[in-house]
C-alpha positions in Angstrom: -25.8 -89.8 -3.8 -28.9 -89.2 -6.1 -30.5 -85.6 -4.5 -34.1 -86.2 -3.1 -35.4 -84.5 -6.1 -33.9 -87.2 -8.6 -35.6 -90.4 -6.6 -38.9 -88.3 -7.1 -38.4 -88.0 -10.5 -36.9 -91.7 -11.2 -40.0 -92.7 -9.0 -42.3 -90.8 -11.4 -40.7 -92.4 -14.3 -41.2 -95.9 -12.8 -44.9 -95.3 -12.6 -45.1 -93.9 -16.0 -42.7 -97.0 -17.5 -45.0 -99.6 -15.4 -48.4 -98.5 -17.1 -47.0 -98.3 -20.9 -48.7 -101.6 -21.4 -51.8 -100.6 -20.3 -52.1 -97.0 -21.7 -55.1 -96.3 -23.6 -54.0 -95.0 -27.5 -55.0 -91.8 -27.2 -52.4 -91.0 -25.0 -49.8 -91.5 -27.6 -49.7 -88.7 -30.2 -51.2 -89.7 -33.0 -49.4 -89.4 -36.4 -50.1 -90.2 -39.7 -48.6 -94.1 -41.1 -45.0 -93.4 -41.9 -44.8 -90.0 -40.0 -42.1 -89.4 -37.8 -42.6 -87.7 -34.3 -41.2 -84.4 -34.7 -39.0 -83.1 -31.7 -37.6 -79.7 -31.8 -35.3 -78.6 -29.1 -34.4 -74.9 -29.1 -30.9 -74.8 -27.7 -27.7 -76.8 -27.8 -28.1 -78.1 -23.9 -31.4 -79.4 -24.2 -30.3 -80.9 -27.6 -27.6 -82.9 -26.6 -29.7 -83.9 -23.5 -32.4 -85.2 -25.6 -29.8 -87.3 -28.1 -29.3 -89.1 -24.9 -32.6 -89.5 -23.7 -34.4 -90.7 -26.9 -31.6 -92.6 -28.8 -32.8 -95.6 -30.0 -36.3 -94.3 -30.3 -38.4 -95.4 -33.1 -40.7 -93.0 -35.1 -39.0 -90.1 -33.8 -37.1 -87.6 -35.6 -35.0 -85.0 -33.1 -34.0 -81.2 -34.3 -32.5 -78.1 -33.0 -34.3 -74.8 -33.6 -31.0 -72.3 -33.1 -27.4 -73.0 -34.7 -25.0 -75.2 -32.1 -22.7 -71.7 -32.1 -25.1 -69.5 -31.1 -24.5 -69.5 -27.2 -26.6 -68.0 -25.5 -29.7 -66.8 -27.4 -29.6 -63.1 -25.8 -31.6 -60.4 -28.3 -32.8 -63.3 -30.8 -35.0 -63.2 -33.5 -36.7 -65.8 -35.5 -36.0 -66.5 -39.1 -38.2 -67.5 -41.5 -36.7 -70.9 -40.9 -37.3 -71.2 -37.8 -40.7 -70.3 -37.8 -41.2 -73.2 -40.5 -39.8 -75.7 -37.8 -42.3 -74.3 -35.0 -44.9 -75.3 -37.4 -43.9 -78.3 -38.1 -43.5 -79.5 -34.4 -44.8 -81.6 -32.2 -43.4 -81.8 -29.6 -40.8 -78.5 -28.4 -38.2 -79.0 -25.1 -37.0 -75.9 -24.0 -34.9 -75.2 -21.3 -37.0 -72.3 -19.9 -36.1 -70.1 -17.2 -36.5 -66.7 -20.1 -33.6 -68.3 -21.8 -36.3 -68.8 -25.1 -37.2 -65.3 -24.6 -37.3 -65.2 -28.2 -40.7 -67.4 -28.2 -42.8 -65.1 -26.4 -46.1 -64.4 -27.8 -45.3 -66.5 -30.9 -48.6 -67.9 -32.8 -47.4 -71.5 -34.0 -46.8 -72.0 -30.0 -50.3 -72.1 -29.0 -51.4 -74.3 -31.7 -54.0 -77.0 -30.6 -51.7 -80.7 -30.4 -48.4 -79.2 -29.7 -46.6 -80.3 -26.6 -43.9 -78.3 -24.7 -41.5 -79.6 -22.2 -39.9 -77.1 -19.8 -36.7 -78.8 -18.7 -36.1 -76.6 -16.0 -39.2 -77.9 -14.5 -36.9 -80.4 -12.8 -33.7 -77.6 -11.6 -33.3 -76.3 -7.9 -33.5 -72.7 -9.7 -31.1 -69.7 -8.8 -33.8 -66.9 -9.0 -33.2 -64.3 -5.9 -31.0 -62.0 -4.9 -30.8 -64.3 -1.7 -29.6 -67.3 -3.9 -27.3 -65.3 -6.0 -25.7 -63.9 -2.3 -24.9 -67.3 -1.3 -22.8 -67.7 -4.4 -21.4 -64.2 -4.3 -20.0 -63.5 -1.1 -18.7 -60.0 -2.0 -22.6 -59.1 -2.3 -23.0 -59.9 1.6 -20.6 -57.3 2.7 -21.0 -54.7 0.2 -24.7 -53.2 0.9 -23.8 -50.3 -1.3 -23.2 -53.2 -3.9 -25.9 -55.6 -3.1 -28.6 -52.4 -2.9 -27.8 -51.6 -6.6 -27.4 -55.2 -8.1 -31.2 -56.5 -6.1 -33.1 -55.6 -8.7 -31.4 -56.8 -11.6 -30.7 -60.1 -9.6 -34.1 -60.8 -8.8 -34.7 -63.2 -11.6 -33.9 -66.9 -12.5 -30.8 -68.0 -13.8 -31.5 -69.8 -17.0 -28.3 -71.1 -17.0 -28.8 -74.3 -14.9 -27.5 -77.5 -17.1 -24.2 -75.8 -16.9 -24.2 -78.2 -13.3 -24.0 -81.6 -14.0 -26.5 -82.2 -11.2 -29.2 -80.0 -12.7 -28.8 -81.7 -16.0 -29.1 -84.8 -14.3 -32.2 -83.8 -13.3 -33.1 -82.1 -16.6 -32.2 -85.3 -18.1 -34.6 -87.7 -16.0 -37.2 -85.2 -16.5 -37.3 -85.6 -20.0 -37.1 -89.2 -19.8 -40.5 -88.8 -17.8 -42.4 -86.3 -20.3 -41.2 -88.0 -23.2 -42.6 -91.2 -22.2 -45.8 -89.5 -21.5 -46.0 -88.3 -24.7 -44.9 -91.1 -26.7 -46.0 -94.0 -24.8 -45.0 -96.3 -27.3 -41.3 -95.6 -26.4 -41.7 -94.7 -22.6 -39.4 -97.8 -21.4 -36.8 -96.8 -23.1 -37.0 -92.9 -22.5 -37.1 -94.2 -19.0 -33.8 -96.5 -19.2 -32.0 -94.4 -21.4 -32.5 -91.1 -18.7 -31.5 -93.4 -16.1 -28.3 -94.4 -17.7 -27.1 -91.2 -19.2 -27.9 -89.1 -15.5 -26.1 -91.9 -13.6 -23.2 -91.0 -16.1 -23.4 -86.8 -15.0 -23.8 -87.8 -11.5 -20.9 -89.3 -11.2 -19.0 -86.5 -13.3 -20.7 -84.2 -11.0 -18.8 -86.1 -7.7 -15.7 -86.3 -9.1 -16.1 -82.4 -9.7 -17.0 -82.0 -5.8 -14.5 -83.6 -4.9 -11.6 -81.8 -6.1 -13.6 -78.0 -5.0 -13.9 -80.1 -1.5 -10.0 -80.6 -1.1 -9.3 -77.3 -2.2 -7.9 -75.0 0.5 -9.1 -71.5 -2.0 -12.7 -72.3 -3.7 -12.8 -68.3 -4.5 -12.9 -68.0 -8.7 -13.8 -65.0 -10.7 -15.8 -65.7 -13.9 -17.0 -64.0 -17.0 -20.4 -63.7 -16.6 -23.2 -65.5 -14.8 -23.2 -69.2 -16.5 -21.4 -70.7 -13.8 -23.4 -69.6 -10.5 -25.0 -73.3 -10.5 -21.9 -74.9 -11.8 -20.2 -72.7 -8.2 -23.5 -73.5 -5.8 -23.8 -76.7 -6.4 -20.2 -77.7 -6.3 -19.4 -74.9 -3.4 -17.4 -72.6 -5.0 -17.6 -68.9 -4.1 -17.8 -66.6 -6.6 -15.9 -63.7 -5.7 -16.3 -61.2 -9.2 -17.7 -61.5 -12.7 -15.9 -59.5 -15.2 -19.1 -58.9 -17.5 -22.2 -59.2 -15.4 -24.5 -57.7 -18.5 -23.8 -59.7 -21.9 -25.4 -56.6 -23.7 -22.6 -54.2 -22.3 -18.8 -54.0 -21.8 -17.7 -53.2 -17.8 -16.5 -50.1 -17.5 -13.1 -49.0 -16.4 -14.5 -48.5 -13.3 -15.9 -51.6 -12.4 -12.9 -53.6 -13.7 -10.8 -51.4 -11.2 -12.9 -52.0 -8.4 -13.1 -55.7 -9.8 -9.1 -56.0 -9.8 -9.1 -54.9 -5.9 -11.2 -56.9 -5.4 -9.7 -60.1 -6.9 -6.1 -58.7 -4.7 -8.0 -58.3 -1.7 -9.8 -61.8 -1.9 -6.5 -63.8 -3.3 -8.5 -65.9 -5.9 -7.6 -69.4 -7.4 -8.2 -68.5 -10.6 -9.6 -66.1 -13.6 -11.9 -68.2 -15.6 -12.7 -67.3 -19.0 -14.6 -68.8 -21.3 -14.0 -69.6 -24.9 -17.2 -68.7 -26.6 -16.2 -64.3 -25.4 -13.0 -62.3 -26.1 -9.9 -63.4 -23.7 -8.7 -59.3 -23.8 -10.6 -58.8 -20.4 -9.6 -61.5 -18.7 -5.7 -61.6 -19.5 -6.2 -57.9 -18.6 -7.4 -58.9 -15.4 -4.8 -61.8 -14.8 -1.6 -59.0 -15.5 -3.4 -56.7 -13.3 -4.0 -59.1 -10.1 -1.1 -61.7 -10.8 -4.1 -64.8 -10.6 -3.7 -67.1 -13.0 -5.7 -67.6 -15.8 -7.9 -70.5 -16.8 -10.6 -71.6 -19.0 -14.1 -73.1 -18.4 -16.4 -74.1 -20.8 -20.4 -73.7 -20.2 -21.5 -76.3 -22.7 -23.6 -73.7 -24.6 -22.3 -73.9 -28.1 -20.0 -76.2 -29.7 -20.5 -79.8 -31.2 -23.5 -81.2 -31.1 -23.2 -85.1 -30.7 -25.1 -86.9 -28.0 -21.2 -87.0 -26.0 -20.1 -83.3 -26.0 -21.4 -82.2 -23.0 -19.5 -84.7 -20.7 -16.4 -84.1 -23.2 -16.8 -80.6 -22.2 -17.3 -81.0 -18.3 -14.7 -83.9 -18.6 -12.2 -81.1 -19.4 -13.5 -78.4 -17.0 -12.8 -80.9 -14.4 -8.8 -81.3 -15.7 -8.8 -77.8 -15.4 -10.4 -77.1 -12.4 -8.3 -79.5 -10.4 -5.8 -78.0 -12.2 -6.7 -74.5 -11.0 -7.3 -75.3 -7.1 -4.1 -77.2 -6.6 -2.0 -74.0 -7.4 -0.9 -72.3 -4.5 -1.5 -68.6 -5.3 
């Protein structure tokens, strides 16, 4: 069922789609005869997103800022070539929530005519310590824990496509600013939005559906990519083996981390294959839970159909995962 969110958004997108005919030009950006509308999108999700939303589109030419192996753009800096395709811009999607942290205070981003679309405008965001203890129910009975972690929890999760039901809604709301933007393609923005987030809807039910017959929904994952992946599919996250990307756990907290896993009796270890698998088949030995693999669709390919490749095969393994007794 399409979240109350999504029918405000498709609704939006309806009103937009009705009025193309009767937009007035200056809506439209204007560009020079023969010149494409340039689209930059900073990271591989919000890339692959866009393919989808604006394929077909005439007059548009679509680019990504960062390589499709970078990951997750933590300590970034721009290169001279980068800076060249800021310039050249017209319109940038980001996916927001500090992931572009590497954008901040940058000149060629305030220049008069350029347009920036923030898809996590359109994401239920995981940005509290309260939203994070939902997820993490070891942070509910551990105050010592929880005390320590607030501070450093208390801030958004950029991390949201990883759920196909926040990049449904990602998707629809580019489909929305697009067609404001580029009125001369706003239907099918609009149709092409519609189509591609009925496709991750449904790969986001059949995903449900296999944590909901699941007896154990307790995982343990490498870092914090999969918290709206977990919330929205109502898994519990009961450990992450490298909570800060900028520093190894030490032998400490991957002690405490192994009792914990034997206390809680999790399905699985989930690794993931853009970080070293030492940890985690440490981890696996240690506690006896079996060892898995998710992917968080944050580097890799980067055709219009790899991110419901990717989340076709975390399903497989997920269902995979839950039906072993452990």
């Amino acid at each position: 069922m399409v979240a109350r969110h999504t029918i405000a958004i498709l609704l939006g997108a309806a009103v937009v789609s009705a009025f193309v005919g009767c937009s007035k030009p200056q809506q439209k950006t204007e560009e020079a005869p023969g010149r494409k509308l340039e689209i930059l999108c900073t990271v591989l999700p919000v890339y692959v997103l866009a393919q989808n939303v604006a394929e077909g589109a005439s007059g548009v030419a679509l680019r990504l800022l960062l390589s499709p192996q970078m990951g997750c753009p933590h300590d970034y800096a721009l290169t001279p070539t980068d800076a060249a395709m800021l310039e050249k811009a017209d319109v940038i999607v980001m996916n927001g929530l500090g992931l572009e942290s590497f954008l901040k205070d940058i000149p060629a981003l305030a220049r008069p005519g350029l347009r920036i679309i923030d898809a996590s405008s359109a994401v239920d965001s995981i940005a509290s310590f309260e939203d994070r203890a939902l997820i993490y129910p070891a942070l509910i009975s551990d105050e010592e824990h929880a005390h320590r972690h607030d501070h450093a929890l208390d801030s958004a999760n950029p991390h949201a496509w990883v759920s196909p039901f926040q990049a449904e809604k990602m998707a629809l709301y580019l489909g929305v600013e697009l067609g404001r933007i580029d009125t001369a393609n706003a239907a099918l923005y609009f149709s092409n939005a519609q189509r591609y987030a009925a496709r991750l809807d449904s790969l986001g039910q059949a995903l449900r559906q296999v944590v909901m017959q699941a007896s154990n929904r307790g995982i343990v994952t490498y870092h914090n990519a999969f918290d709206y992946f977990a919330r929205d599919l109502g898994l519990s996250i009961l450990g992450v083996i490298e909570s800060d990307p900028a520093e190894e756990p030490s032998a400490r907290a991957l002690s405490d981390l192994a009792n914990r896993i034997k206390a809680a009796g999790a399905a699985g270890i989930f690794s993931e294959p853009q970080y070293s698998q030492t940890l985690p088949k440490m981890l696996s030995a240690e506690t006896g839970v079996p060892l898995y693999m998710l992917d968080p669709a944050a580097s890799g390919d980067a055709d219009a159909g790899s991110y419901l490749r990717i989340m076709r095969q975390n399903l497989r393994t997920l269902d995979k995962a839950l039906k072993t007794d452990n």
